[in-house]
BAFI-3210 file (N, C-alpha, C; in Angstrom, 3 decimals, decimal comma, padded with zeros to 6 digits):
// residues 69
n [1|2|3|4|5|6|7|8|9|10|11|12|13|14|15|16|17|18|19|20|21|22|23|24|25|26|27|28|29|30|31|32|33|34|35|36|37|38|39|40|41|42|43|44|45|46|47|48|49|50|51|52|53|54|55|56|57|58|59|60|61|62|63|64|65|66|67|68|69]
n.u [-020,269|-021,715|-024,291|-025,580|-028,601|-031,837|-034,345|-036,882|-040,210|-041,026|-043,706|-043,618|-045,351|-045,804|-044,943|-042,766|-040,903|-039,964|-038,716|-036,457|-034,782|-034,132|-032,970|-030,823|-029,502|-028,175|-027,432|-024,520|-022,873|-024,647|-024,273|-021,186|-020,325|-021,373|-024,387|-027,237|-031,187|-031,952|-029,769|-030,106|-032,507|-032,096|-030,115|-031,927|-033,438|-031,925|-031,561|-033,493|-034,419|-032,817|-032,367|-035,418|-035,113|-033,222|-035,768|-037,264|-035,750|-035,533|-037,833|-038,715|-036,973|-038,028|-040,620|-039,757|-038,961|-036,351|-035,424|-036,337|-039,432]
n.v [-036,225|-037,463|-038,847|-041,702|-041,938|-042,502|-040,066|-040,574|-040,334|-041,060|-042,562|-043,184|-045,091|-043,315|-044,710|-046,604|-044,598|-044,120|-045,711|-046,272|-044,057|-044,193|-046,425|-045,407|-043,732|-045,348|-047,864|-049,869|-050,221|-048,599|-045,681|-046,259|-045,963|-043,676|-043,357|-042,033|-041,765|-042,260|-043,682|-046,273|-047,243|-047,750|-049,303|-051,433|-052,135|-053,428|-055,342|-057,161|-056,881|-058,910|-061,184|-061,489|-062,605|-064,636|-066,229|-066,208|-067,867|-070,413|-071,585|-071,996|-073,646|-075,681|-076,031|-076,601|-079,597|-079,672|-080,001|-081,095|-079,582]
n.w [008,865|005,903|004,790|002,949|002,364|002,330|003,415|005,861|007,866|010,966|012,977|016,373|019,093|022,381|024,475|023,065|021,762|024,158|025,186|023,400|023,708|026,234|026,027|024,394|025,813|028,298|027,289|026,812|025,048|023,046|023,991|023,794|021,045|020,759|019,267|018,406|018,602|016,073|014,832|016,943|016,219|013,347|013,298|014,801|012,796|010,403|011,812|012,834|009,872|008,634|010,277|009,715|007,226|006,814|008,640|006,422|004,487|005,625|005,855|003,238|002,629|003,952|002,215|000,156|000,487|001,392|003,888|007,262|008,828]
ca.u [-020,278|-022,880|-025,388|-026,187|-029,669|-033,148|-034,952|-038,231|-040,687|-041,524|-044,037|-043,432|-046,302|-044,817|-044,110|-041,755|-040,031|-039,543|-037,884|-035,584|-034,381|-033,694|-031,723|-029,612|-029,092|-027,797|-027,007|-022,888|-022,872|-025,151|-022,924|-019,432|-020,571|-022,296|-025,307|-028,474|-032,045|-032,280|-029,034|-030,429|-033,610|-031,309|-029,557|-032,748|-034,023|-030,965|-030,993|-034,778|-034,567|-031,438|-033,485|-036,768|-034,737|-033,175|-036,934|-038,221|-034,828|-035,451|-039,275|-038,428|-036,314|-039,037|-041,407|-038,989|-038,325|-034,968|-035,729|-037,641|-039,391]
ca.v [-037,330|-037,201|-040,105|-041,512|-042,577|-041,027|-039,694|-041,365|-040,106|-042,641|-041,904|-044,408|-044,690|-042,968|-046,168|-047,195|-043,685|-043,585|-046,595|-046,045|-042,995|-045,357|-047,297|-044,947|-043,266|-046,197|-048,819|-049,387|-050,015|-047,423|-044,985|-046,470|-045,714|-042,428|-043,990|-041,529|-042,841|-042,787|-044,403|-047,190|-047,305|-047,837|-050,962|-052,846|-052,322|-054,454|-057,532|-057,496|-057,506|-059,956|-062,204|-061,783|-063,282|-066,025|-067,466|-066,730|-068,782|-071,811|-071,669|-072,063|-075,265|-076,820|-076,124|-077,677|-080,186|-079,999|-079,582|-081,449|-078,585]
ca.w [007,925|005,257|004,957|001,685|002,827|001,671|004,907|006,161|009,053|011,449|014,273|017,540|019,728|023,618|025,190|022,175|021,750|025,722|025,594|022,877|024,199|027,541|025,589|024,166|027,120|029,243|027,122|027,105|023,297|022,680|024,688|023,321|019,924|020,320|018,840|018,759|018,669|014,815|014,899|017,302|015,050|012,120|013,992|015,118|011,310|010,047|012,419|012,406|008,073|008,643|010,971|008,852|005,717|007,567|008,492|004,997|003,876|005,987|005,467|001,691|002,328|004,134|001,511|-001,137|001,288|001,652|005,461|007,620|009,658]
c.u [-021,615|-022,962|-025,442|-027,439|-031,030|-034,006|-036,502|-038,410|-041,320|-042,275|-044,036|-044,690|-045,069|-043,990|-042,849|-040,657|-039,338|-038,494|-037,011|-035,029|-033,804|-032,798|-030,298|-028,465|-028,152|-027,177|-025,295|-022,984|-023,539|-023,725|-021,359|-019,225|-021,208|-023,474|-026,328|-029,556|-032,203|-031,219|-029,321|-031,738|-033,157|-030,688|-030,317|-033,083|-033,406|-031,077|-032,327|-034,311|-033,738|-032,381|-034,639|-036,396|-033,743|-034,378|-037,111|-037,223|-035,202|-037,246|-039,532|-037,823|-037,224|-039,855|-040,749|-038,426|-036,657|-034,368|-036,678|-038,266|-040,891]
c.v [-037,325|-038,713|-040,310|-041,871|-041,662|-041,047|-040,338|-040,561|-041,225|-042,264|-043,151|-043,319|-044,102|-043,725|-046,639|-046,241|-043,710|-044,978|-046,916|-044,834|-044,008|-045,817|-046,935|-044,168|-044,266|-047,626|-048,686|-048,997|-048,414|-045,980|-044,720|-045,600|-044,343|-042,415|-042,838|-042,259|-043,353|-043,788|-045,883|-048,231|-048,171|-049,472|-051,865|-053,356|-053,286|-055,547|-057,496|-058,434|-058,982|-061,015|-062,671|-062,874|-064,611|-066,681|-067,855|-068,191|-070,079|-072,674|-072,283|-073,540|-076,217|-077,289|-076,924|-078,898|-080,933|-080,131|-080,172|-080,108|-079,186]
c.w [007,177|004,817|003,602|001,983|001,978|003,176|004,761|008,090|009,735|012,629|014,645|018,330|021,274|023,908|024,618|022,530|023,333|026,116|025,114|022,989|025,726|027,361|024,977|025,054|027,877|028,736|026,794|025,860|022,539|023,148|023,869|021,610|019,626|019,482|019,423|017,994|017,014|014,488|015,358|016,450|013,637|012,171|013,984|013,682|010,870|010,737|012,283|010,731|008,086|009,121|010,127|007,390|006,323|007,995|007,279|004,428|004,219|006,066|003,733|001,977|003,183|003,237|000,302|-000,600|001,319|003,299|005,802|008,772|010,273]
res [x|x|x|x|x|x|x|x|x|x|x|x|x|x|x|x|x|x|x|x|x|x|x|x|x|x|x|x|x|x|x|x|x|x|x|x|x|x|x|x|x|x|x|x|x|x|x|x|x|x|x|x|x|x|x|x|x|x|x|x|x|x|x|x|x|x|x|x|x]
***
């Protein structure tokens, strides 16, 4: 299956890499899905960004106070 993506190098310090390799190894999901580490990499990126833009969102309606925060 060809990617449309543009490639990026990413160095992880040990600790990180050793533990995403862990995870792909053993986790079910990981597993079920045949998920390798760039794959897993690829996943956290999205709910991270997802997550990150849901604070900024509700950070914004405080500031316009449409929100009490």
């Amino acid at each position: 299956m060809r990617r449309y993506t543009h490639s990026n190098n990413i160095r992880f310090e040990k600790s990180i890499d050793d533990r995403l390799k862990e995870i792909v190894e053993t986790d079910s999901f990981c597993k079920t899905n045949n998920y390798s580490k760039s794959d897993l990499v690829r996943q956290l990126l999205r709910m991270g960004l997802k997550q990150y833009e849901y604070n900024l969102s509700e950070r914004i309606k405080v500031q316009n106070g449409e929100r009490y925060g």
